[in-house]
ROTI-745856 format. One record per residue (C-alpha): residue number from 1; x, y, z. Coordinates in nm, 3 decimals, decimal comma. Layout:
<rs>
[NUM [X Y Z]]
...
</rs>
This chain:
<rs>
[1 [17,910 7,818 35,731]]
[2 [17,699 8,088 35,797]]
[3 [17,457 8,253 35,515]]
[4 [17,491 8,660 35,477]]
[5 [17,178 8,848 35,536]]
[6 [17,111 8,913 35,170]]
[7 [17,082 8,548 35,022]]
[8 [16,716 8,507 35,168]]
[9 [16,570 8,369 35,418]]
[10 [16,518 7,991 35,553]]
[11 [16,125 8,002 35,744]]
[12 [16,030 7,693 35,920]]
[13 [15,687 7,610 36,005]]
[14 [15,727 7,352 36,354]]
[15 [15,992 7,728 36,508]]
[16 [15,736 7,928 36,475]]
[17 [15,859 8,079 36,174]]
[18 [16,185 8,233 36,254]]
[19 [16,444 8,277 35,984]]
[20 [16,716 8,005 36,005]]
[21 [17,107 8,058 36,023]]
[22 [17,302 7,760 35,796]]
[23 [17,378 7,600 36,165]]
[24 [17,054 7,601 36,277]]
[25 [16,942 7,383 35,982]]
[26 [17,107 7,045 36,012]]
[27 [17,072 6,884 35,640]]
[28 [17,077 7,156 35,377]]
[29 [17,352 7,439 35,262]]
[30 [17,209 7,750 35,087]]
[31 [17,350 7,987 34,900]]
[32 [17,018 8,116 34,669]]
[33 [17,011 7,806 34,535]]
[34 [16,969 7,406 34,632]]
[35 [17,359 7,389 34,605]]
[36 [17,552 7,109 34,700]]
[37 [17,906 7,220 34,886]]
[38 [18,196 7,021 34,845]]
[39 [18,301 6,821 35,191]]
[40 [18,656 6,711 35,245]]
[41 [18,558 6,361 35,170]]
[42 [18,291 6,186 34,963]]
[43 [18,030 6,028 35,168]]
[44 [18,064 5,729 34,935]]
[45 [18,362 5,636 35,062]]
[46 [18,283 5,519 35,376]]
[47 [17,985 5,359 35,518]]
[48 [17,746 5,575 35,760]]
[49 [17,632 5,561 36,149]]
[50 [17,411 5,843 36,323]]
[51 [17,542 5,846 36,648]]
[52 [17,372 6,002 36,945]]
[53 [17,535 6,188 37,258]]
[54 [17,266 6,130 37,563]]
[55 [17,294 6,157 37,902]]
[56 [17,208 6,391 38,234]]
[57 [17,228 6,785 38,197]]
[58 [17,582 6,946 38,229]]
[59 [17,762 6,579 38,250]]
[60 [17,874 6,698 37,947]]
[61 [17,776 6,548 37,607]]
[62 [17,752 6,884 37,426]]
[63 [18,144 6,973 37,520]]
[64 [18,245 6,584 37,432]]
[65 [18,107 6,679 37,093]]
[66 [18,310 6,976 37,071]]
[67 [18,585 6,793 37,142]]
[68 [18,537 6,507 36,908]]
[69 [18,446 6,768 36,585]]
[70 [18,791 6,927 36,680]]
[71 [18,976 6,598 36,753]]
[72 [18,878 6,499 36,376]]
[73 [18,937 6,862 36,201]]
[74 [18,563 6,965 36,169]]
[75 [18,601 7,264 36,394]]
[76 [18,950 7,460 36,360]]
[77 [19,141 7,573 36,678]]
[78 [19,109 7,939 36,637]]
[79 [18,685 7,888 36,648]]
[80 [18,709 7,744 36,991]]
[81 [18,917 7,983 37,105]]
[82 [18,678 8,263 36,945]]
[83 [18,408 8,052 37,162]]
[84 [18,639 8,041 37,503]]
[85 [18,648 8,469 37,490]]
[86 [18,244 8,438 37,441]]
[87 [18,199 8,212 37,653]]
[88 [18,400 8,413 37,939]]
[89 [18,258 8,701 37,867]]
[90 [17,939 8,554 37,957]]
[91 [18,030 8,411 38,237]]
[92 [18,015 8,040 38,081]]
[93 [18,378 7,964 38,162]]
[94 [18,477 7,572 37,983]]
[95 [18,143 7,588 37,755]]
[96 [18,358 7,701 37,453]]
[97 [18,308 7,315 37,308]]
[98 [17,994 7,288 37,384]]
[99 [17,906 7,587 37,185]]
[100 [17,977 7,419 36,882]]
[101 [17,689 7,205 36,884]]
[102 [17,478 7,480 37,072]]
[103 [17,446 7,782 36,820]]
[104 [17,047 7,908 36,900]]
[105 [17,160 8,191 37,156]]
[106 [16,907 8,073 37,345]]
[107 [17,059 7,776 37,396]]
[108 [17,401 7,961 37,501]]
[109 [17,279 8,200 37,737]]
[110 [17,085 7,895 37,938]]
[111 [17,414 7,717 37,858]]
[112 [17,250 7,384 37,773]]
[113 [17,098 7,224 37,459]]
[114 [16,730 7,241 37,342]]
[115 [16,652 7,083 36,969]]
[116 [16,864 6,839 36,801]]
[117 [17,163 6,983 36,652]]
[118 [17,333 6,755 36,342]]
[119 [17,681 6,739 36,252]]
[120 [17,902 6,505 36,088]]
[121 [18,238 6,398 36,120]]
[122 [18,526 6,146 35,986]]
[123 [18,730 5,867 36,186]]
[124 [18,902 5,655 35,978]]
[125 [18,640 5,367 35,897]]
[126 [18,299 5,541 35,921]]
[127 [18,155 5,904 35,881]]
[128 [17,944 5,987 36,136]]
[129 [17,604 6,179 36,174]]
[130 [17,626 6,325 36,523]]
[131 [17,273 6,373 36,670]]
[132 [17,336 6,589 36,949]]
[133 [17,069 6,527 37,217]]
[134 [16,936 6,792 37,464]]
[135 [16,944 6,651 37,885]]
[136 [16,727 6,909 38,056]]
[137 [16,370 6,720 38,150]]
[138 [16,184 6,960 37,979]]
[139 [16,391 6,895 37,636]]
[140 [16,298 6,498 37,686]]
[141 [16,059 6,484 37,397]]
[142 [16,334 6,632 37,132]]
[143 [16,596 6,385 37,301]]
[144 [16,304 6,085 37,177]]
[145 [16,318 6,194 36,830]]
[146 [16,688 6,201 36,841]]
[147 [16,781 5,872 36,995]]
[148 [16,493 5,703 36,776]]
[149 [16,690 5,836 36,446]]
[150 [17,028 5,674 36,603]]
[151 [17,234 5,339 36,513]]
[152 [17,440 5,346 36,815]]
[153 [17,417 5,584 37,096]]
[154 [17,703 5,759 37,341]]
[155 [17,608 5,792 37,688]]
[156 [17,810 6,056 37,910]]
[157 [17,807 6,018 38,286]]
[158 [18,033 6,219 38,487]]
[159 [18,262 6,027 38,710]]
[160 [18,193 6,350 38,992]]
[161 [17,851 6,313 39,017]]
[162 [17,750 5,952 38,871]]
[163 [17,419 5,815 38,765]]
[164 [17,155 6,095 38,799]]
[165 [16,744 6,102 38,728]]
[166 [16,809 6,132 38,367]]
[167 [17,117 5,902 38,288]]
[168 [16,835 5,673 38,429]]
[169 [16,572 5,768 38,177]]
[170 [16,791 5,799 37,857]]
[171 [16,935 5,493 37,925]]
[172 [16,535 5,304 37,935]]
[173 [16,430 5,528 37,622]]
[174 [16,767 5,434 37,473]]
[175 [16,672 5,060 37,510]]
[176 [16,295 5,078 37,440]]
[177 [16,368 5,278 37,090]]
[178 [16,608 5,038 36,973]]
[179 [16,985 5,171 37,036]]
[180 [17,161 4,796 37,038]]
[181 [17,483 4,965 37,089]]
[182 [17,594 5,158 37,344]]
[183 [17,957 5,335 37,466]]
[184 [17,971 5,489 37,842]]
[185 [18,181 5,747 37,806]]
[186 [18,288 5,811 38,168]]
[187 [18,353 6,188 38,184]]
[188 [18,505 6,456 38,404]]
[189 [18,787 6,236 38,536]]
[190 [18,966 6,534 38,543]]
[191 [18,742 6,714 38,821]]
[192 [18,952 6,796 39,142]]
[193 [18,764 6,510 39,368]]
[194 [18,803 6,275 39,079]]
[195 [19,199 6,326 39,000]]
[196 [19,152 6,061 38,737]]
[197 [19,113 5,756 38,995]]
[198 [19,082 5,413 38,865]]
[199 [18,832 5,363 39,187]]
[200 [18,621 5,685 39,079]]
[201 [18,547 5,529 38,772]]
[202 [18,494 5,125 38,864]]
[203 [18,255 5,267 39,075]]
[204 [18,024 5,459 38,800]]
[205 [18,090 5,183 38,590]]
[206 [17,951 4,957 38,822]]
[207 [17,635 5,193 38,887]]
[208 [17,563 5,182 38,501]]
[209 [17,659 4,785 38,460]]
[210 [17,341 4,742 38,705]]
[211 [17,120 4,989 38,548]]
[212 [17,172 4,860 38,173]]
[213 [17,121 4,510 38,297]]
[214 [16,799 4,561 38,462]]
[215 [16,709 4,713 38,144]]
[216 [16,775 4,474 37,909]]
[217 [17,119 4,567 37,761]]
[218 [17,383 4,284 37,742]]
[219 [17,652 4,464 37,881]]
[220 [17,898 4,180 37,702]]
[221 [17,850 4,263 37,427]]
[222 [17,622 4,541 37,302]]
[223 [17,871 4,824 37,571]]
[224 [18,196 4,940 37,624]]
[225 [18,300 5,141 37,881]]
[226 [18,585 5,413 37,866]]
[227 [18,714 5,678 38,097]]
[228 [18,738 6,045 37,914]]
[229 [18,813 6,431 38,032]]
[230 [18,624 6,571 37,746]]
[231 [18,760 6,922 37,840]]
[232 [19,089 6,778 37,876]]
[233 [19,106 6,601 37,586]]
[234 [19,205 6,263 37,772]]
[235 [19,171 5,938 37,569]]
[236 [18,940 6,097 37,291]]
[237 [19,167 6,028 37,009]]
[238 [19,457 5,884 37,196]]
[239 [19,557 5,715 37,525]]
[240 [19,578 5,919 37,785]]
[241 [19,935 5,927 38,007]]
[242 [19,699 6,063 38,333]]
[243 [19,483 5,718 38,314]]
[244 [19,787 5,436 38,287]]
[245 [19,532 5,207 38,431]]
[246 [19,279 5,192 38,145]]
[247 [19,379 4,952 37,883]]
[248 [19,057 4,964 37,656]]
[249 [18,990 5,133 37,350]]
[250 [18,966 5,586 37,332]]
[251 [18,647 5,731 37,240]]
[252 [18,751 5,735 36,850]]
[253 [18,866 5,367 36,840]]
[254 [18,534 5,271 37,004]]
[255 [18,338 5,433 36,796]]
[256 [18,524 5,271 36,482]]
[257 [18,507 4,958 36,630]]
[258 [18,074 5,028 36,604]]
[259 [17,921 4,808 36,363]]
[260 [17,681 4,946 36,072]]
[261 [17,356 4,751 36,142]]
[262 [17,149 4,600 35,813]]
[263 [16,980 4,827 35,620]]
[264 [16,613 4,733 35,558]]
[265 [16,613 4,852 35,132]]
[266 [16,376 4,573 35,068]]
[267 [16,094 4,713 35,232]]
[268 [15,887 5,036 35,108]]
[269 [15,988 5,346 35,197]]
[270 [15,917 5,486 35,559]]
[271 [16,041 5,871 35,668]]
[272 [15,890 6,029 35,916]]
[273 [15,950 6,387 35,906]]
[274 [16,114 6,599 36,143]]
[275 [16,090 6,963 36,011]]
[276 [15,955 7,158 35,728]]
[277 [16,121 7,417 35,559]]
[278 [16,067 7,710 35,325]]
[279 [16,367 7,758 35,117]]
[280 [16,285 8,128 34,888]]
[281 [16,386 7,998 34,536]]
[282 [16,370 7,635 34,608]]
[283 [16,015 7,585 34,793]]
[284 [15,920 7,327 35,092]]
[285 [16,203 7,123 35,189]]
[286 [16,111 6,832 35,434]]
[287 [16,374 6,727 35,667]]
[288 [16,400 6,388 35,820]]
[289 [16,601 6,062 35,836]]
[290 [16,502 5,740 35,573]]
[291 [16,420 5,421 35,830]]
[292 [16,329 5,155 35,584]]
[293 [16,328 5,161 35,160]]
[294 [16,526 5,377 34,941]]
[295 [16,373 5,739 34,834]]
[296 [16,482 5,825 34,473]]
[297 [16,466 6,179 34,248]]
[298 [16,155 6,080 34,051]]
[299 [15,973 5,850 34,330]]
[300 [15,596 5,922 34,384]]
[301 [15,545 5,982 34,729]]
[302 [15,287 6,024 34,983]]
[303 [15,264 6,176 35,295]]
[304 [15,003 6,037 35,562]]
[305 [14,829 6,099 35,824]]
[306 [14,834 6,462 35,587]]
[307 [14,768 6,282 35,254]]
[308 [14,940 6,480 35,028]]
[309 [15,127 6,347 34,752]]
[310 [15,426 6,484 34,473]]
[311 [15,727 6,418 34,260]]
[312 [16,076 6,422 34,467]]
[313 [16,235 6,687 34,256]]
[314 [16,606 6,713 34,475]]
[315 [16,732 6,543 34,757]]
[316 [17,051 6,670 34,961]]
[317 [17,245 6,484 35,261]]
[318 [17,517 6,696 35,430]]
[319 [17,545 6,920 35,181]]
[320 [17,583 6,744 34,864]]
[321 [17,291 6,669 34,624]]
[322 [17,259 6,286 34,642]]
[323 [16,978 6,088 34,359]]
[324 [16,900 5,805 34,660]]
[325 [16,885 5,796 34,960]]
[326 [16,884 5,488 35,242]]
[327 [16,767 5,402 35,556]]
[328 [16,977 5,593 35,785]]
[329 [17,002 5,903 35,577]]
[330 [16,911 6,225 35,693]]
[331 [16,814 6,408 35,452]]
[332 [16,639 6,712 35,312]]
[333 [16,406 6,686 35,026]]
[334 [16,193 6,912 34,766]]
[335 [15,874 6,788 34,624]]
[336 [15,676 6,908 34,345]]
[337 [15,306 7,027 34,447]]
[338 [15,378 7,021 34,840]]
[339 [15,314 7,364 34,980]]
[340 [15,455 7,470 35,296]]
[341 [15,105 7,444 35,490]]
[342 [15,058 7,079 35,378]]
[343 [15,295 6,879 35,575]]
[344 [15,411 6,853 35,908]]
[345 [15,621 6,705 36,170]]
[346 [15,517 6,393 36,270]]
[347 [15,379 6,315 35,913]]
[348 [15,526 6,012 35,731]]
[349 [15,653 5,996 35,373]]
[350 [15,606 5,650 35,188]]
[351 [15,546 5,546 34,836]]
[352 [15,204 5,592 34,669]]
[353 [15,161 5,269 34,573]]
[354 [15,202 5,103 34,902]]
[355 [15,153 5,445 35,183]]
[356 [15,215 5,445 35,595]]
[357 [14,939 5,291 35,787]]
[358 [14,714 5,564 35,951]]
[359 [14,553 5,342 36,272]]
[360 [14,216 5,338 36,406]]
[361 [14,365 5,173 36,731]]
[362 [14,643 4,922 36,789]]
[363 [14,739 4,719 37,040]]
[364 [15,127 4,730 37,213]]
[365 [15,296 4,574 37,484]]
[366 [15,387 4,789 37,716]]
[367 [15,611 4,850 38,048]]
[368 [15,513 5,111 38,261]]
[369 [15,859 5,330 38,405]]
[370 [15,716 5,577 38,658]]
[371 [15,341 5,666 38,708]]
[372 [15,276 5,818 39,067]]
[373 [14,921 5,636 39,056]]
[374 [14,787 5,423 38,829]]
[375 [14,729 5,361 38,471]]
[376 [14,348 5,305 38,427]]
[377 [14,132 5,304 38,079]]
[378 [14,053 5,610 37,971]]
[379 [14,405 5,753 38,107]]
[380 [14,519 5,974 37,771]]
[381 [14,877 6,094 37,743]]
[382 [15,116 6,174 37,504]]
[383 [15,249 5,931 37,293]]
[384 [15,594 5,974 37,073]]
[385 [15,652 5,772 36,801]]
[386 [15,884 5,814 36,553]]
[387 [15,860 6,166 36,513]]
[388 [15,500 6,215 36,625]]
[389 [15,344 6,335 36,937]]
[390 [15,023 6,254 36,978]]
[391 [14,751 6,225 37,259]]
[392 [14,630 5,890 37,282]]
[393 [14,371 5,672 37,463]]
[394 [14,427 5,337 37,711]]
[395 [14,067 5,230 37,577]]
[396 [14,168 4,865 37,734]]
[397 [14,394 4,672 37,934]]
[398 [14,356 4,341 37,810]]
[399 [14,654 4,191 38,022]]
[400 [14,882 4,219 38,272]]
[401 [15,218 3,984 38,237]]
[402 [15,480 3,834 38,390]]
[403 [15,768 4,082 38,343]]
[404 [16,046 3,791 38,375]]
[405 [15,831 3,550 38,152]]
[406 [15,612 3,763 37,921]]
[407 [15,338 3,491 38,027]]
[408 [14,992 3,629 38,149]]
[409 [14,960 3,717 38,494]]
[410 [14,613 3,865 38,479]]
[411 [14,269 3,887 38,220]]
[412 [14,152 4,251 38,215]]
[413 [14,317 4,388 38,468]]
[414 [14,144 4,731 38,634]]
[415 [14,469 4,911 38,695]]
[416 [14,828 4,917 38,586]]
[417 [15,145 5,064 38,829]]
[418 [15,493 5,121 38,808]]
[419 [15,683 4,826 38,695]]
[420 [15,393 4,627 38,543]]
[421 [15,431 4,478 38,199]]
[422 [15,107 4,485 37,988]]
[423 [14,917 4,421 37,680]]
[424 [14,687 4,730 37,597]]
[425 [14,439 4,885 37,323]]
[426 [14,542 5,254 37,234]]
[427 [14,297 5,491 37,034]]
[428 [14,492 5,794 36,903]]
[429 [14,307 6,126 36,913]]
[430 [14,392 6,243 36,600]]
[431 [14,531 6,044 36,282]]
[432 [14,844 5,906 36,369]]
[433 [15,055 5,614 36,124]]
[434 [15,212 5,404 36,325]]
[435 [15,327 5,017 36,221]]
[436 [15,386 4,700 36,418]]
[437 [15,683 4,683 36,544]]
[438 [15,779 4,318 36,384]]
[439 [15,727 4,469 36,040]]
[440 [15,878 4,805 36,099]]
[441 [16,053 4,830 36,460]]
[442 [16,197 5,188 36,376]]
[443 [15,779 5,314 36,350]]
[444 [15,660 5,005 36,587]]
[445 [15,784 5,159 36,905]]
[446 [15,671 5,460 37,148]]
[447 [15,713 5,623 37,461]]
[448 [15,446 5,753 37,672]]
[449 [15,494 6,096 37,834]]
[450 [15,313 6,246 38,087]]
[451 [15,362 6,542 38,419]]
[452 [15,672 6,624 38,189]]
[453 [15,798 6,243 38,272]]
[454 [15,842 5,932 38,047]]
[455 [15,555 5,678 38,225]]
[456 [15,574 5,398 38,008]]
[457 [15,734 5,308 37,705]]
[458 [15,612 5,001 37,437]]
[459 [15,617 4,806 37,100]]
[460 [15,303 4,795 36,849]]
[461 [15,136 4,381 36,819]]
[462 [14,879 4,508 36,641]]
[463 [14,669 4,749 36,459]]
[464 [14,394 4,829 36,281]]
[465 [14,370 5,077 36,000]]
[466 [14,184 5,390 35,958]]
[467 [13,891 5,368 35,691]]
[468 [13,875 5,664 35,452]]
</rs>
């Protein structure tokens, strides 16, 4: 799928404008034109999930993606192998399925994933958009845009090494962004001290069972848990003779047995974008996934906090030239009179006649994860919502609660630390459109990043709008 040097050039503005091979760019195929290419099955015929792969560096998401794509005939047998002689000759031994996903050769020589890489694949009820999320800590902020775009989420923990720092923190920003279902994926029971042991893996499980508790999950029945060798190819698509012992579902079977959550078509349109393109021949091409309304060829849109508006002249989803898309849909999109310079990441696309609230300030319940002193007002990090990142202000703390009964605890209290639930006022620094979370949870929620760690994480009560 890759383009030849000669049929032009794909330029985006948020990678510092480096061309783009076919890979690289997740949503749209180009061949000199906006063409759609023909996919072994139409995406009509089954309904859609974006699924993402989290979990701690190296425990081996990227390789059971690999497997999966090959498992279900998206990659063929003799590109692996063409991957295994790379990847030895690199001395990357057993990355060959990982590679699939990871195709910036950045990403290959450090042998581990930085932006989101999309790719889709069949099982026999669903087709899948894979969102494959990076693990390193300083890749945290891409994995937030990718688990926010997800329906249900895949989290890999190797049965070796067990819960680590950031099967921790995926797991809290899987629950605080709204992932309701969840499948541990138990990996590596292959590994020499594992040998596939039925006690190896009740042990991790158990590790994880706490964890998502404390969280919030209901382990009954939002998770399943399943023991997998990725590399091995044990129980992705089939049972596997070397775990006798495991009676539950393999990775494919739990993912069909996923269910396809309601899609929220009666409300306006809300996309956040996630990239811009420049497409020679074809123009700006915004990138990003649909969270509530439908987006039609024709629609008048605008985009806010930039506040530039157009025509959507094309609209393509995996390849194919769709006239509508729905929440859940990522997608890539020309409109007419949006110039490259004009839009952003971070910017959100909604109709003209009812746009995305830009905020003055709002006010969230929050939960603070991991701050080494404490949270005062005037304390400004990084906030990520949706697809934004911006620096905003703890201009009050207006309550501290009761984390087991959301009651109030404390008026105004001076200072928040680790493990306090609270109600706050945030002023962004610059124009930001955010929503409250009871109207439109997918834009209503945020993290809070700061010292290259997630600190707190919260939901939007309350807002109020930007004048002007």
């Amino acid at each position: 799928m890759r383009r030849s040097r000669e049929e032009g050039r794909w330029v985006s503005r948020t990678t510092a404008s480096r061309s783009l091979t076919a890979s690289e760019f997740p949503n749209l195929y180009y061949r000199g034109t906006f063409s759609a290419r023909p996919e072994p099955h139409s995406m009509a015929n089954k309904p859609h999930l974006n699924i993402v792969f989290i979990g701690h560096v190296d425990h081996g998401k990227s390789t059971t993606v690999g497997r999966l794509l090959v498992d279900t005939g998206v990659i063929r047998q003799e590109e692996i192998d063409k991957f295994r002689i790379e990847a030895e000759a690199k001395g990357k031994a057993t990355f060959e399925f990982a590679w699939v996903m990871d195709d910036l050769k950045e990403e290959r020589e450090r042998g581990v994933t930085i932006d989101i890489a999309h790719r889709r694949f069949d099982t026999q009820k669903y087709y899948f958009t894979i969102i494959d999320a990076p693990g390193h800590r300083d890749f945290v902020k891409n994995m937030i845009t990718g688990t926010s775009q997800a329906d249900a989420a895949v989290l890999v923990c190797s049965a070796a090494e067990g819960v680590q720092e950031q099967t921790r923190e995926h797991i809290f920003l899987a629950r605080t962004l709204g992932v309701a279902q969840l499948i541990c994926a138990i990996n590596k029971m292959d590994r020499q001290e594992v040998n596939y042991a039925e006690a190896k893996y009740n042990t991790v499980k158990e590790e994880l069972t706490k964890l998502l508790k404390n969280v919030g999950f209901k382990v009954d029945t939002q998770v399943v848990f399943l023991p997998i060798s990725a590399f091995k190819d044990d129980n992705i698509n089939k049972a596997s003779p070397n775990m006798p012992w495991f009676k539950g579902p393999n990775l494919l079977a739990a993912l069909d047995n996923l269910k396809v959550p309601e899609k929220p078509t009666d409300k306006p349109l809300r996309l956040p974008v996630q990239d811009v393109y420049t497409i020679t021949g074809i123009g700006t091409v915004p990138v990003g996934r649909v969270e509530t309304g439908k987006l039609k060829i024709g629609d008048k849109i605008i985009f806010l906090p930039s506040g530039k508006s157009g025509e959507v002249k094309s609209i393509e989803m995996h390849h194919e030239q769709v006239t509508e898309a729905i929440p859940g849909d990522n997608i890539g999109f020309n409109v007419r009179g949006i110039d490259k310079n004009d839009i952003r990441r971070g910017d959100v696309a909604g109709p003209t006649s009812n746009p995305p609230t830009v905020v003055e300030s709002f006010t969230a319940n929050i939960q603070v994860l991991n701050h080494p002193s404490v949270i005062t007002a005037g304390y400004t990090p990084v906030f990520h919502c949706h697809t934004a990142q911006v620096a905003c202000e703890f201009t009050e703390l207006l309550k501290r609660l009761d984390p087991k009964t959301g009651q109030t605890a404390e008026e105004n209290p001076q200072t928040l630390k680790t493990g306090d639930a609270a109600v706050v006022k945030i002023t962004p620094k610059r124009p930001l459109v955010i929503e409250k979370y009871k109207e439109y949870p997918q834009l209503g929620r945020f993290a809070v990043r700061d010292m290259g760690q997630t600190v707190a994480a919260g939901v939007v009560v309350d807002l109020k709008k930007r004048e002007g």
